[in-house]
C-alpha positions in Angstrom: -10.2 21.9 -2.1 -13.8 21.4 -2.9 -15.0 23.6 -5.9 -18.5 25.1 -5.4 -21.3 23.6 -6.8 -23.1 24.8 -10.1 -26.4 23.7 -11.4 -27.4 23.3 -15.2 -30.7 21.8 -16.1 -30.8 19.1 -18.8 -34.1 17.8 -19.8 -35.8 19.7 -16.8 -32.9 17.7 -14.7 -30.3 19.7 -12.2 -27.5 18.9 -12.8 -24.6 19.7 -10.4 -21.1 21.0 -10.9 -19.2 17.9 -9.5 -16.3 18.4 -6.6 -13.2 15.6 -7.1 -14.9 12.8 -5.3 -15.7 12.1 -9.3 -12.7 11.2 -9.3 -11.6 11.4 -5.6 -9.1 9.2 -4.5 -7.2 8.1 -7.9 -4.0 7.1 -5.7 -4.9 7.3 -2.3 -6.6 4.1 -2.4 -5.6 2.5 1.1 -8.9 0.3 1.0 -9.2 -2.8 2.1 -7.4 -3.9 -0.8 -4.3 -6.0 -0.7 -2.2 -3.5 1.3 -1.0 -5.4 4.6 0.0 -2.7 5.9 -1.8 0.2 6.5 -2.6 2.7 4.5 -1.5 1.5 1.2 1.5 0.5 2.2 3.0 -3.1 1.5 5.2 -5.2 3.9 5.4 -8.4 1.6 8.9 -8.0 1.0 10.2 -11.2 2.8 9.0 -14.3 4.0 11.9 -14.3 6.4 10.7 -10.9 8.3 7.0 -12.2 8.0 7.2 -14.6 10.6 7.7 -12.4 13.7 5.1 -9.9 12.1 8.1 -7.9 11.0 9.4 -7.1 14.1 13.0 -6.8 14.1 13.5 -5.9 10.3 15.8 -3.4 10.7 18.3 -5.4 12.8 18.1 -9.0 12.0 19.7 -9.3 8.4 18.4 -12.7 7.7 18.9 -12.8 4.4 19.3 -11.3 0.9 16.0 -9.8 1.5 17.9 -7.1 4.1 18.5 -5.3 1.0 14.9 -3.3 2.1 14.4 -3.8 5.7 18.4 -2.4 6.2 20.5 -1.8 3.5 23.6 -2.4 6.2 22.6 -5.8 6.6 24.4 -7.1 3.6 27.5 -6.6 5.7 26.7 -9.6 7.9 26.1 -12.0 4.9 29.3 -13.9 4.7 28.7 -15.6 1.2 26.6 -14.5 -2.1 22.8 -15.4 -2.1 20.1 -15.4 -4.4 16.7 -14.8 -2.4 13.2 -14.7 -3.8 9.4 -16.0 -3.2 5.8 -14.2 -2.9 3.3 -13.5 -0.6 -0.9 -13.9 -1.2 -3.3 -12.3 0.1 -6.9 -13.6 0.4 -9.2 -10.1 2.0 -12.5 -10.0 3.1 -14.6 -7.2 3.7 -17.7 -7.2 5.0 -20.0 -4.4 5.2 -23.4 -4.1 7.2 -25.6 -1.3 8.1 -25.8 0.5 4.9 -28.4 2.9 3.3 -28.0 5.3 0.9 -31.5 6.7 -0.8 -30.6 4.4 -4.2 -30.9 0.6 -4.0 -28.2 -1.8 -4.4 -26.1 -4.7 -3.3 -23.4 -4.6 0.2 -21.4 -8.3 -0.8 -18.5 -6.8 0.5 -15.3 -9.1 -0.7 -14.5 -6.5 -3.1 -11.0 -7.9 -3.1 -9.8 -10.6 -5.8 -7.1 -12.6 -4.7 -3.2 -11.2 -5.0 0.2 -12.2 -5.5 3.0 -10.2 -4.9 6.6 -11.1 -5.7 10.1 -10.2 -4.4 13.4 -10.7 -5.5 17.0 -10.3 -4.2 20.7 -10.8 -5.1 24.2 -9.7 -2.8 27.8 -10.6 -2.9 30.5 -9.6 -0.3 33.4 -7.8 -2.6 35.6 -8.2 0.6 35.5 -8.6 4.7 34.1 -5.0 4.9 32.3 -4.1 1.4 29.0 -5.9 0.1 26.6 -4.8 -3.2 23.4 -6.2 -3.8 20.5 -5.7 -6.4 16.3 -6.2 -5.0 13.1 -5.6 -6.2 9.8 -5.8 -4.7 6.7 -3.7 -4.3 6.2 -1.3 -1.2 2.6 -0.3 -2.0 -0.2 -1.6 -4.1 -4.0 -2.8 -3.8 -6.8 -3.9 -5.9 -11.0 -3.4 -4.8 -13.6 -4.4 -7.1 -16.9 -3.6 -6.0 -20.1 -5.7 -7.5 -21.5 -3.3 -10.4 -24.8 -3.1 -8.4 -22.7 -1.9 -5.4 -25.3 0.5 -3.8 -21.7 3.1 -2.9 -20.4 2.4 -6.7 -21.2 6.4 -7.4 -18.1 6.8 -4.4 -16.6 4.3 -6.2 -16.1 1.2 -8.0 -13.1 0.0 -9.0 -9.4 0.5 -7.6 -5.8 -0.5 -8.3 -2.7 0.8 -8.0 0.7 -1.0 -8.3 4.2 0.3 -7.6 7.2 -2.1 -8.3 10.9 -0.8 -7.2 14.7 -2.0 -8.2 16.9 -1.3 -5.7 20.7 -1.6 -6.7 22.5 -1.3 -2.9 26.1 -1.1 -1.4 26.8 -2.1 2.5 30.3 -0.7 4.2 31.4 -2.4 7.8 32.7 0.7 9.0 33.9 -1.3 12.2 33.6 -4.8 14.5 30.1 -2.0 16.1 29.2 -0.1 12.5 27.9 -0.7 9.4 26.4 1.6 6.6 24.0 1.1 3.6 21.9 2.4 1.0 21.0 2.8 -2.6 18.7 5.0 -4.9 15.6 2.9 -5.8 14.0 3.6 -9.0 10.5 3.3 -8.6 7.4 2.8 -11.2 3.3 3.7 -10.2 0.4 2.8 -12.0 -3.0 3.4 -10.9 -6.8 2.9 -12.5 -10.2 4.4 -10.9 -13.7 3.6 -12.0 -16.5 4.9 -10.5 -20.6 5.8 -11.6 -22.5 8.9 -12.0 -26.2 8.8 -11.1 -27.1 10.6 -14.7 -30.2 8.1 -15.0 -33.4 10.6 -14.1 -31.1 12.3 -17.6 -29.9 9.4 -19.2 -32.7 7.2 -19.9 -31.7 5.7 -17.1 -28.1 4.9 -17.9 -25.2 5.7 -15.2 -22.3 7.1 -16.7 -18.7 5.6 -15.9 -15.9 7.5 -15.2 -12.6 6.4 -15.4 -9.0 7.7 -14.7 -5.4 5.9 -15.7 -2.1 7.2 -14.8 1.2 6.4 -14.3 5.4 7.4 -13.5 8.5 6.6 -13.4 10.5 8.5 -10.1 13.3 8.1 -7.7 14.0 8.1 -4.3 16.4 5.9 -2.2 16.7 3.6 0.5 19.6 4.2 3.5 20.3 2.2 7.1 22.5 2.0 10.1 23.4 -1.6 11.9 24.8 -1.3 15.4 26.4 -4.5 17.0 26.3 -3.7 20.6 27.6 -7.0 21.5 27.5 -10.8 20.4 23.9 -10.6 21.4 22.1 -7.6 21.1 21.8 -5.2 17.8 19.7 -2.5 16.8 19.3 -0.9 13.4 17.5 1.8 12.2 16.6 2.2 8.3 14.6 5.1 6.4 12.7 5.4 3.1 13.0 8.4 1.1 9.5 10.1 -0.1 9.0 9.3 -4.0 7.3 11.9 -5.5 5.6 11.4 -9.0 3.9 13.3 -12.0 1.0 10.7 -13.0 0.5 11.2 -16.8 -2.9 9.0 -18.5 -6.1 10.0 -19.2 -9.5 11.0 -18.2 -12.6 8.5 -20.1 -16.2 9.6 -20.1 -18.6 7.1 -21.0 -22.2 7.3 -20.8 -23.0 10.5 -20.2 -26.1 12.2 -21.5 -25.9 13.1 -25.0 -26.9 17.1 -24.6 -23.4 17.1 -22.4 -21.1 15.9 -25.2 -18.4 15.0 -22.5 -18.3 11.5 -23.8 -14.5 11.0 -24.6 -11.1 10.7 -23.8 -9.1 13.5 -21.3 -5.5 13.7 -20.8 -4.8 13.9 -17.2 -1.8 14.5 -15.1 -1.9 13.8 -10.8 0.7 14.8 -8.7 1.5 12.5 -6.1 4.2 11.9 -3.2 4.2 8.6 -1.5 5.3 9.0 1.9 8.7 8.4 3.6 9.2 5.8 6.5 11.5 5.6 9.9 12.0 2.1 10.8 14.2 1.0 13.8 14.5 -2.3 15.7 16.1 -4.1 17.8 17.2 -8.2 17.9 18.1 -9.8 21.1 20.0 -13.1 21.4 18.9 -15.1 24.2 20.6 -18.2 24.3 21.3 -20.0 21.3 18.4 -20.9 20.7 15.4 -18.2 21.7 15.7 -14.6 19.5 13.7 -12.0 20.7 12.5 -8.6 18.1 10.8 -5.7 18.6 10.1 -2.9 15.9 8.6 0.3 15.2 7.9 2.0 11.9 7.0 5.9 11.7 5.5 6.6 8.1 4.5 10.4 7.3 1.2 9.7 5.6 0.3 13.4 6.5 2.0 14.1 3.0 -1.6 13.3 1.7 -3.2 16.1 2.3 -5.1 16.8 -0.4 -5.5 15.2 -3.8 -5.6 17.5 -7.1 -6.2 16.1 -11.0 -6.0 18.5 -13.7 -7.4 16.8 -17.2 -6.4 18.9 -20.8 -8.6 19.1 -23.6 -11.9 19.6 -22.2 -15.0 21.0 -23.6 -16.4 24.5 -22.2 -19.4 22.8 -20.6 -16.6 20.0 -19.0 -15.0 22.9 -18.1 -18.7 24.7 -16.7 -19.3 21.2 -14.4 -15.6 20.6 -13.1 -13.8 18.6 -15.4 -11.3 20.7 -15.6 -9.5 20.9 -12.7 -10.5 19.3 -9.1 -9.0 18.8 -5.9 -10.2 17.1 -2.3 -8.9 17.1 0.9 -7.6 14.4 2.6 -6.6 14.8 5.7 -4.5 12.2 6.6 -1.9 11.8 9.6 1.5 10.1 10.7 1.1 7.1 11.9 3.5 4.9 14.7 3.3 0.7 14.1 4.6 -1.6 16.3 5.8 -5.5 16.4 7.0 -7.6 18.7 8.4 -11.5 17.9 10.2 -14.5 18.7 12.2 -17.0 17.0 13.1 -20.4 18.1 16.1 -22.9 16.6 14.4 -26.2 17.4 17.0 -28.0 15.3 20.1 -26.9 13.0 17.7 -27.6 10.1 14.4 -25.5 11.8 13.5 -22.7 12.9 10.0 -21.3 14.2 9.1 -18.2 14.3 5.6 -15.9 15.8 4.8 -12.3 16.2 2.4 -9.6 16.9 1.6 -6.2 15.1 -0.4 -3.0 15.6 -0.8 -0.6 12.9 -3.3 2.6 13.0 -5.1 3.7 10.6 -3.9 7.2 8.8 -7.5 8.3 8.8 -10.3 9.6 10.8 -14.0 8.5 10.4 -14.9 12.2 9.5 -12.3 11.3 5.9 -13.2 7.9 5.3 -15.1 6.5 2.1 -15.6 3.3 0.1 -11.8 3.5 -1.0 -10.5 4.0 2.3 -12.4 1.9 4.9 -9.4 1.1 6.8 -9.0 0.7 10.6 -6.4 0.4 13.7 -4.9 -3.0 11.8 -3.8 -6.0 14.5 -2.0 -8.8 13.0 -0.5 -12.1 14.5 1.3 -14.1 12.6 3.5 -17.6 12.7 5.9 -18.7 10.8 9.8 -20.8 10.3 12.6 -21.6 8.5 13.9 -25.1 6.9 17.6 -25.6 5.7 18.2 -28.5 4.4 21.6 -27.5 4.0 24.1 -24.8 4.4 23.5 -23.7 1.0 19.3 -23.2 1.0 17.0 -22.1 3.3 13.5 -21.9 2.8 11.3 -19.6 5.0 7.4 -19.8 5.5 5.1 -17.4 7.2 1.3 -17.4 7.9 -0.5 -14.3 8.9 -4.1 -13.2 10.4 -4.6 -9.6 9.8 -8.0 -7.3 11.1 -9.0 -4.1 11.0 -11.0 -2.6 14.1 -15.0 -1.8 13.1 -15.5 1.5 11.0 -17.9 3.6 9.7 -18.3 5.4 6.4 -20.1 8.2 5.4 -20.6 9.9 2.0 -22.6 12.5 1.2 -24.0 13.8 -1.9 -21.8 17.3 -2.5 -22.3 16.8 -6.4 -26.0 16.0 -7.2 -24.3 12.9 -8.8 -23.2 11.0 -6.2 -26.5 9.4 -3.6 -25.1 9.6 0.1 -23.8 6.4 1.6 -23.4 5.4 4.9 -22.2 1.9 6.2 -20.1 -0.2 8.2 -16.7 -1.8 7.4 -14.8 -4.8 9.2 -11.5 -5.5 7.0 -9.8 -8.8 7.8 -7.0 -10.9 5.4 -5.1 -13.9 5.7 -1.6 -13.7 3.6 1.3 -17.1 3.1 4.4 -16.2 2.0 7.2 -18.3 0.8 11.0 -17.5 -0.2 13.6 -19.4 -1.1 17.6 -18.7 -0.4 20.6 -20.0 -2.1 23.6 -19.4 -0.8 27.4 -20.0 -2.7 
């Protein structure tokens, strides 16, 4: 929802009523930030699964790390473990082709380097019943745009984190069946920066605009592991929606003085991160080739539309849109898909490789500077060493790209030059884990 456009004349200046692209895009952030997935969805949640691209993560129970791809896995886990590493991400993205009727800089590699750590525990109580306890982060990304970016009045700055505990219990309902799940308790944090072209106002200042907010919410995690014989299983796992009530603040800086909307705003987003349908299937060859192949179903057409509603403002905040704002979004379910291999070259190592496709949630008519993304591809290699029965450490490269895009902004607020340009996204992310077993 766009609100209509209002002009009041500062200094012999119009000046626009401003829609939400203000603040447009406070959580829906899926830029080429650190999100592997895409979206702003994360799949760093195990080294082990990162090898074959993910591919089969719903019906290999590897590890500890099960606890999120299938909740049922923790059934076929014989002792306890303790499982836990990070992945890192190093983005680039380069942007050519851009013109916008303000000057500025196109570096691109808005993207600072990330980390992003995961951590799991299980225990079989008996032959049939297993608990575990996880944490690790299903969505997140950072972008940080030069401050002469010439699309910083689209936006500037981006982050948003979400970290999830997962307590879990696993029942082997028989020698085919087994059941798992647990709530997971979730937290979301976000911050968004971006300019207003106030200088021809302003003395020829820019005023900054910035938006925190953050939530506490639950939702829960539940799977299905089918042993159809010694060789072959399939699983299928889903992830609940979480929905949250963002609470923080709305900060005006820089605005012209005749405005007095310099300040603090307390602000409150509502926001639903999207549920997920993951199924898979692993296939034993011979003892030692493993084949995988996965598909993921994630309902990103939850994000509609984005709304902000910010307290305490002033009757001429109020007059230019402060108030309350909304955008459309627009975005659609997706389908991904992965395909891998896994080869035991020796009892103590194991290699691994895979291939992914992920499409974007978004047309070219929706995308901006937060939300370049593109049809994903992603190969990645990987393995396994065990030293001994006890430890396992698992290793994964990956080489992730986006296809070409195209942006286009346009000026709906008087604030905000247009922007056109073209985006190519590409990332390469290690991860490492560890696994003790006693």
């Amino acid at each position: 929802m766009k609100l209509e456009n209002r002009s009041i004349f500062i200094g012999g200046h119009a000046l626009l009523r401003p829609s939400i692209k203000l603040f447009g895009s406070l959580l829906v952030l899926g830029a080429s930030g650190v999100a592997s997935a895409n979206g702003i969805a994360l799949n760093e949640q195990s080294s082990s699964s990162a090898g074959t691209a993910y591919a089969g993560r719903s019906s290999s129970a590897l590890d500890a790390s099960t606890l999120y791809g299938n909740p049922a896995g923790l059934t076929k886990l014989k002792r306890s473990e303790l499982s836990g590493g990070f992945a890192s991400l190093a983005v680039s993205d380069d942007i050519s082709h851009a013109r916008s009727s303000v000057s500025g800089t196109n570096k691109g590699d808005s993207v600072p380097l990330a980390a992003i750590p995961f951590g799991y525990a299980s225990t079989p109580i008996n032959e049939r019943l297993a608990i575990g306890l996880g944490f690790y982060a299903p969505s997140g990304l950072v972008n940080d745009y030069e401050r002469s970016f010439q699309g910083r009045y689209h936006g500037s700055y981006s982050t948003t984190k979400e970290m999830t505990l997962q307590p879990t219990i696993a029942y082997r309902v028989n020698d085919v069946l087994s059941i798992g799940g647990g709530p997971t308790f979730n937290r979301f944090n976000a911050k968004l920066e971006n300019y207003l072209a106030t200088g021809p106002m302003n003395n020829g200042q820019d005023t900054l605009v910035t938006i925190k907010g953050d939530d506490v919410a639950i939702g829960y995690n539940v799977g299905l592991l089918v042993d159809f014989n010694a060789s072959t299983r399939w699983g299928v796992t889903y992830h609940s929606k979480v929905s949250y009530h963002l609470e923080g603040h709305t900060e005006v800086s820089g605005a012209p003085s005749a405005l007095s909307l310099d300040g603090k705003y307390n602000a409150s987003v509502d926001l639903t991160m999207p549920e997920s349908l993951d199924t898979s299937i692993t296939h034993k060859f011979n003892s030692r080739w493993t084949g995988y192949l996965g598909t993921t179903w994630t309902r990103w057409s939850r994000l509609q539309k984005f709304e902000a509603v910010n307290s305490g403002v002033s009757s001429t905040g109020q007059l230019l849109g402060f108030g309350k704002v909304g955008e459309s979004l627009n975005w659609h379910d997706t389908w991904s898909a992965a395909i891998g291999v896994s080869n035991q070259v020796t009892p103590r190592w194991l290699l691994r490789a895979g291939y992914a496709y992920d499409p974007a949630p978004v047309e070219n008519a929706d995308r901006g500077v937060r939300i370049p993304v593109g049809d994903r591809q992603a190969v990645t290699v990987g393995g396994a060493y065990s030293p001994s029965a006890d430890l396992t450490i698992d290793f994964a490269y990956g080489y992730l790209w986006d296809a070409r895009v195209s942006v286009k902004q346009e000026n709906n607020t008087g604030l905000q030059p247009e922007y056109t340009a073209e985006y190519e996204n590409h990332a390469h992310g290690v991860s490492v884990q560890a696994t003790y077993r006693f």
